[in-house]
Structures are given as structure tokens and as C-alpha cells.
C-alpha positions in Angstrom: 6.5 -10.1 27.9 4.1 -7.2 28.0 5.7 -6.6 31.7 9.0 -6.5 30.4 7.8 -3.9 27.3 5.8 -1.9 30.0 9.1 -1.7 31.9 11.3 -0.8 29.1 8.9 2.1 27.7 9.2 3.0 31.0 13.0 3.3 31.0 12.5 5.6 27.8 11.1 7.8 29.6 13.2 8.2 32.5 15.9 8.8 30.3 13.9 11.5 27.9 13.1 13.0 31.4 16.7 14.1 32.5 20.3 14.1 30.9 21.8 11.7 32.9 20.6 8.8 35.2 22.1 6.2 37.6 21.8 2.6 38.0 20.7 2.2 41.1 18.5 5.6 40.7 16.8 4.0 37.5 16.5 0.8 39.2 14.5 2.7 42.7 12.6 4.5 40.1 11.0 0.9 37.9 11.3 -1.1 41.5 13.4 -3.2 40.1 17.4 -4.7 40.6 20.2 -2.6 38.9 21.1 -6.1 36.9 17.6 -5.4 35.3 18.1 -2.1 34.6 21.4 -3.2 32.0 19.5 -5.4 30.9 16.7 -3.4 29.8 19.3 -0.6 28.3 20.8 -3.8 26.1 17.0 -3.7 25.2 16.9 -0.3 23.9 20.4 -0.5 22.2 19.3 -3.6 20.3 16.4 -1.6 19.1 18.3 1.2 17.8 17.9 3.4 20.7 21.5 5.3 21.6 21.7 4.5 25.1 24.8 5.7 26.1 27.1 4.8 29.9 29.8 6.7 31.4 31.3 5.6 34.9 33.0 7.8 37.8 31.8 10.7 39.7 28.4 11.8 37.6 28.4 9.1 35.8 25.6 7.1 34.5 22.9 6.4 31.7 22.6 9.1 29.0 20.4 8.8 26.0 21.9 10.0 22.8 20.4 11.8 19.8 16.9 11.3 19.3 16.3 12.0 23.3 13.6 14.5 23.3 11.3 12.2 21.0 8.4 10.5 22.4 8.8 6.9 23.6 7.7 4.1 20.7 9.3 0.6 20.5 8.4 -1.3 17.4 10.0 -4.4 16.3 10.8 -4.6 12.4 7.8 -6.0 11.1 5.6 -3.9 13.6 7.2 -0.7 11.9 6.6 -1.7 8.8 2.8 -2.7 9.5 1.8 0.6 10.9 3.1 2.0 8.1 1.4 0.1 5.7 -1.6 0.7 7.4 -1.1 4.1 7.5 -0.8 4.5 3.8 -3.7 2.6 2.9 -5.3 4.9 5.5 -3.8 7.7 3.4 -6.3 6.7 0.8 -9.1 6.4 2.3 -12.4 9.0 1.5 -13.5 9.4 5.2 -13.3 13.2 6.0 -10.2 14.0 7.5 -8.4 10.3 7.9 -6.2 10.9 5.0 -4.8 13.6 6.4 -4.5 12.4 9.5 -2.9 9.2 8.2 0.0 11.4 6.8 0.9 13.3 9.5 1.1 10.3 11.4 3.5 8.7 9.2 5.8 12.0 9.4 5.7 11.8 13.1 6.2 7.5 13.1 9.4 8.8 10.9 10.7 11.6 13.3 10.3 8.8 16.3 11.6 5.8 15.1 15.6 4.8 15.3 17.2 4.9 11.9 17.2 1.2 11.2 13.3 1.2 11.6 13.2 4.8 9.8 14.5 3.2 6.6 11.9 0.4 6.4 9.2 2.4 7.0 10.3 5.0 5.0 10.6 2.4 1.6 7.1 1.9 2.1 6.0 5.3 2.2 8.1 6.6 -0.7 7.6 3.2 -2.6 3.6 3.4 -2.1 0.4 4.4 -3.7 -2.8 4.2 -3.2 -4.9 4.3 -6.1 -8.1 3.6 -4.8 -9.5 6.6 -3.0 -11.9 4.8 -0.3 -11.3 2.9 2.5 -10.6 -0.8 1.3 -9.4 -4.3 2.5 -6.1 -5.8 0.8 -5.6 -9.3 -0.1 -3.0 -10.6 2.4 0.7 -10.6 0.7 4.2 -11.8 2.0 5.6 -8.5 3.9 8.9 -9.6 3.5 8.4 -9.0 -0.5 6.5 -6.6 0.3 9.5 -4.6 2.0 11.8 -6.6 -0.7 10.2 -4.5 -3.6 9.8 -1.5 -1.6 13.4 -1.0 -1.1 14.1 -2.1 -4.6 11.5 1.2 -6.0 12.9 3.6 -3.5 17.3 2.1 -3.8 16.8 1.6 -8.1 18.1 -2.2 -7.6 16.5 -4.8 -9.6 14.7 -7.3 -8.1 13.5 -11.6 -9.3 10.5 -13.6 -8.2 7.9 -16.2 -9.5 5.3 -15.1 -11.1 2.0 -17.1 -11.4 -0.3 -15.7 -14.3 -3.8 -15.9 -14.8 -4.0 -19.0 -16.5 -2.1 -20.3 -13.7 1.2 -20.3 -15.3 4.4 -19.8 -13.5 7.6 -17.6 -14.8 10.7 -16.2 -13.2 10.6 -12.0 -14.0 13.5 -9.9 -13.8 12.3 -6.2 -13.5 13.3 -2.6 -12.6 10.4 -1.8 -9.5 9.6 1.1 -10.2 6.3 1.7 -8.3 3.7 0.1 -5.6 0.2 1.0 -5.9 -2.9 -0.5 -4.3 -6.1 -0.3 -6.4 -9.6 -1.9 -4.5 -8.0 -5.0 -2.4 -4.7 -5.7 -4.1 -1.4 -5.0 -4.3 0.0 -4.1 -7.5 4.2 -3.2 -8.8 4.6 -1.6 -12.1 7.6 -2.4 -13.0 10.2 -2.9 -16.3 10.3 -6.2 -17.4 13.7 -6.8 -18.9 12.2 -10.6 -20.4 9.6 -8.7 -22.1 11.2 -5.4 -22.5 8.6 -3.4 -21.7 6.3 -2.3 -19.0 4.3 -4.7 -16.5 1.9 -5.0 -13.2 2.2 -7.6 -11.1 0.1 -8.6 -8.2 1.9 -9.2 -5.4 -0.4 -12.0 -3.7 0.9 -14.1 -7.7 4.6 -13.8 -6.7 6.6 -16.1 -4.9 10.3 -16.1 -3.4 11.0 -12.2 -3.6 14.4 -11.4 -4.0 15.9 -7.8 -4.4 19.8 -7.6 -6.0 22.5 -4.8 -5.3 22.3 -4.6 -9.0 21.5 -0.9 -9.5 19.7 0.2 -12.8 19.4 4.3 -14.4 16.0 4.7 -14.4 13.4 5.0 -17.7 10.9 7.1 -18.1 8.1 5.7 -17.0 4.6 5.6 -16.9 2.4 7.6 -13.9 2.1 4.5 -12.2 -2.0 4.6 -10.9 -3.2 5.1 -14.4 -0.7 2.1 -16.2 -2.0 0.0 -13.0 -5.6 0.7 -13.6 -5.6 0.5 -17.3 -3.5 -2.9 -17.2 -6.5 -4.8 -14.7 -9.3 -2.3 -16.1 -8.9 -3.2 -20.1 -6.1 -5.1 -21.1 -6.4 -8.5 -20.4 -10.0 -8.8 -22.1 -11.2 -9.1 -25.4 -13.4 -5.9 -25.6 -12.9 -2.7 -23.6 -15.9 -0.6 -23.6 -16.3 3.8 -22.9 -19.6 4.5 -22.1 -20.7 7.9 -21.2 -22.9 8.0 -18.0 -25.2 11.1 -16.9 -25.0 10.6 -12.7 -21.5 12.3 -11.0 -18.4 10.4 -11.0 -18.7 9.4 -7.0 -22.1 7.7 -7.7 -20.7 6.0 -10.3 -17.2 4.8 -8.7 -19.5 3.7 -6.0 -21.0 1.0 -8.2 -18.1 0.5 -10.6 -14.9 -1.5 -8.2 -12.0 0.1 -9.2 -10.6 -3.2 -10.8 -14.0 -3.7 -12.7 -14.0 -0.2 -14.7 -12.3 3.5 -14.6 -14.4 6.3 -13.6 -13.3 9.6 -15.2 -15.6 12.6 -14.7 -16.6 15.1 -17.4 -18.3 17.4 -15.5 -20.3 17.3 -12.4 -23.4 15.5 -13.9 -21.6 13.1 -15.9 -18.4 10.9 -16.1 -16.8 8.4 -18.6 -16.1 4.7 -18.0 -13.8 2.3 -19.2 -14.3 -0.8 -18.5 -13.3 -4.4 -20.4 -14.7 -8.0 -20.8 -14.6 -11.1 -22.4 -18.0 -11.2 -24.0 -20.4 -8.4 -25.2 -23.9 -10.0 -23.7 -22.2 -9.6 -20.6 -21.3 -6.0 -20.3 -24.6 -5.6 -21.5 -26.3 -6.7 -18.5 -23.5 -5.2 -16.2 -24.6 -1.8 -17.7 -28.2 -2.4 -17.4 -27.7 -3.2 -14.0 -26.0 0.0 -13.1 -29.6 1.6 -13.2 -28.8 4.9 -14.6 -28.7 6.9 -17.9 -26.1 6.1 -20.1 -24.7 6.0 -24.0 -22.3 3.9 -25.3 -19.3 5.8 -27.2 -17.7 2.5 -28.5 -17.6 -0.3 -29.4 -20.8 0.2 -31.5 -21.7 -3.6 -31.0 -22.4 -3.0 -27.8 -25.0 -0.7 -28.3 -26.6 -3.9 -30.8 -26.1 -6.3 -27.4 -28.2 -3.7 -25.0 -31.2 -3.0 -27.7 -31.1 -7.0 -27.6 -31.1 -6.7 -23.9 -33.9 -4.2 -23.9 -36.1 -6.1 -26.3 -35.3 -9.3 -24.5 -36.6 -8.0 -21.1 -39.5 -5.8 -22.5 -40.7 -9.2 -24.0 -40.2 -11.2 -20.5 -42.3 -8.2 -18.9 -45.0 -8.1 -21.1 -45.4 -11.9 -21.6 -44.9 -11.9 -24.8 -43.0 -15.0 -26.2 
């Protein structure tokens, strides 16, 4: 097989070479039987590529639009993963890669055949990264994945399973609206037409992804990072702290995971945090553990839960009972 792809790339670039090429010329030039050749062109035409054939005097293999572009064959799902990858990539803090990540998705679009440009070009349009580091995403189904891409970028509605929390499974009928990564998940905001209102899902909860032809006029929505962020962030707990911390914002965010707490700087000494939990004692000792200057804004029971803390720990260091 990798013989065969060898072979074929190698056919692309005969044909980007010169306008128009023989049979038995292509077939001298890969070492290889003129019956080959045809079938490697069926190759390339199954794959998008415009290979066209004229016979008589002159006559030969032509390649249509597209033929100055560099050689790349991809299969569906292979287009799709680069360009995932490229868009978390996109994301990431190391100097230069984001950058880089981008300009390699504009040239994956200017090479690819159009029935590979649209799939890779859902993701890209669909797609946000939230979290600006380099991270690893929990595994999801790219079949949905490409589902609810289309469905953000086409305004079609789309169905799945959705398993909560609790472990609870329900069928959602939403408007996609958006797909955003934030630390190692993927997330859709979305309209929920059950719950009228706006919702993010992870996609590693859903199950059996299907997008309609039903086409929807789009709301006005939410920016997408910050719903997604607040929604895992603060609202599924009981209490949601803000806590003012004097260290920069990238210290901070370098302790905090981005679906433990948002990091919003003040100035370049200090930031703000938001962060949620289910019990105050808790967030206590997550605080404490930080290891660096802080005051808490609200909830004002939580400053009650770290003097506790502090007079817990002062008594365990001194011996004192």
C-alpha cells in the first residue's frame, strides 16, 4: 500500500510538471505498465483530483484546475485530522507554533480537492480554542465531531444523546452554534430548543450524532469561550468564588486548569479568579495551596473557611492541640 501511495504521489507530480502526458510516457517514467498508469489516474479521480484524458494525435493525461499545487493525498478522515490538529496547534503558547499552525491550515485549504476542502474547512470555521497552551484532548467520535462542525458552519440543526453528570441520558435537539476546546475537552455551545435556552456540551457525553437539513436563522448568541468557560468554571457547583490574587495572570493560569477556575488579569501584578465548588472547606485548601498572596472578594464565608484553615494549621505546626 505505501508502494502504491508512493507511486501515485509520484504520478502528481509528473502531471504538475508538464501540461500534457502519455500513457506509455507516464508509464517509462514510474517503471511501470500503462494498465497501471489508468489505474493510478482512477486513483487521483476518486480522490478529487481532475485528471483529465484526451485521445488522437497529442493526446494524453492532463491535470485540470488545481495543477500548479503541491502534491498531498489525504483520505477523508486524514484531512480532517490534520486539521484538527492543526487548530489545537493554533492554540498552543509555544513561541511561533500558533502562527505557524495557521498558515498551514490556509495552505492544507489551497491544496486539497474541494470535497476534502469542505471538511476541513467546517472544522476550521466551526473551531476554537479556548485554552491558550499546548494541551491533550479527550478522544471523541470524529464522525460527530465533523457532524457538528458542519451543522455550526451550514446553520442546520443537529440530535444526539446526551449523558449528564449524574450519568443521566437525554436526547437534545439544538442549533450548533460553536466548537471550542478548553484544557482536554471538547465542548459545543449550542441552543437547546428542549430547554430553550443556551447550553455546552461535551462531546466525549454524546452519543449517535446526527446533523438534519433542517436549517435554522441564527440568535444572537453568546461569545462562545467565555459561555464555555463560565458554564464548567461556576455553574454546575454550589458556590463560585472571585478571589483577587497579587502574582501575573500566566503564573496564575499555570496553576489554575482552565476547567478548574478563570484567570482574568487586572494588571500585570495581579489577576482575578473565578472559580466554583461544592463545599467551602475545600476551596479553602485549594487556595492555600496555590502558595501565593491573595484576598477573597466574595463569598465572605470563605474568608471564615481560610482563617479556620490558618488557625487549623498554625495549631498542627506549633503542637498545640
Amino acid at each position: 500500500m505505501a508502494e502504491t501511495t508512493e507511486r501515485v504521489l509520484a504520478l502528481l507530480g509528473l502531471l504538475q510538471s508538464r501540461s500534457v502526458w502519455s500513457a506509455e510516457r507516464l508509464g517509462a517514467e514510474l517503471g511501470v505498465t500503462t494498465r497501471t498508469v489508468r489505474r493510478d489516474v482512477e486513483r487521483l479521480r476518486r480522490l478529487g483530483y481532475p485528471v483529465r484524458a484526451s485521445r488522437g494525435e497529442g493526446g494524453g493525461y492532463q491535470l485540470g484546475a488545481g495543477r500548479a499545487l503541491p502534491p498531498l493525498l489525504l483520505d477523508p478522515q486524514e484531512a480532517v485530522a490534520v486539521a484538527v490538529a492543526l487548530r489545537l496547534a493554533a492554540g498552543a503558547t509555544v513561541t511561533g507554533v500558533g502562527d505557524a499552525a495557521l498558515r498551514a491550515l490556509t495552505k492544507l485549504d489551497q491544496v486539497l480537492p474541494d470535497r476534502l476542502r469542505a471538511e476541513v474547512a467546517a472544522v476550521r470555521e466551526s473551531a476554537s480554542v479556548a485554552t491558550r497552551r499546548a494541551v491533550t484532548v479527550d478522544p471523541v467520535d470524529p464522525e460527530g465531531l465533523m457532524a457538528l462542525a458542519r451543522s455550526c458552519r451550514d446553520g442546520t440543526e443537529a440530535r444526539f444523546g446526551y449523558r449528564s453528570r449524574s450519568g443521566e441520558v437525554t436526547t437534545r435537539r439544538v442549533e450548533p452554534y460553536r466548537l471550542v476546546v478548553l484544557g482536554d475537552a471538547w465542548y459545543l455551545l449550542a441552543y437547546d430548543l428542549g430547554r430553550e435556552d443556551w447550553r455546552s456540551f461535551r462531546l466525549d457525553r454524546m452519543s449517535e450524532v446526527s446533523a438534519s437539513t433542517w436549517r435554522f436563522t441564527r440568535r444572537q448568541a453568546p461569545d462562545p469561550e467565555e459561555y464555555v468557560t463560565r458554564s464548567v468554571t461556576q455553574s454546575p457547583y454550589r458556590h463560585v468564588a472571585r478571589v483577587r490574587l497579587h502574582a501575573p495572570a500566566a503564573v496564575v493560569a499555570a496553576r489554575v486548569p482552565p476547567r478548574v477556575g478563570q484567570v482574568r488579569p487586572v494588571d500585570d501584578s495581579s489577576c482575578e479568579l473565578l472559580a466554583g465548588g461544592e463545599d467551602l472547606p475545600s476551596m479553602a485548601v485549594h487556595l492555600a495551596a496555590l502558595d501565593l498572596p491573595l484576598e477573597v472578594i466574595e463569598p465572605a464565608a470563605l474568608r471564615g473557611e481560610l482563617a479556620r484553615l490558618g488557625r487549623q494549621l498554625l495549631a498542627a505546626a506549633t503542637g498545640q492541640p
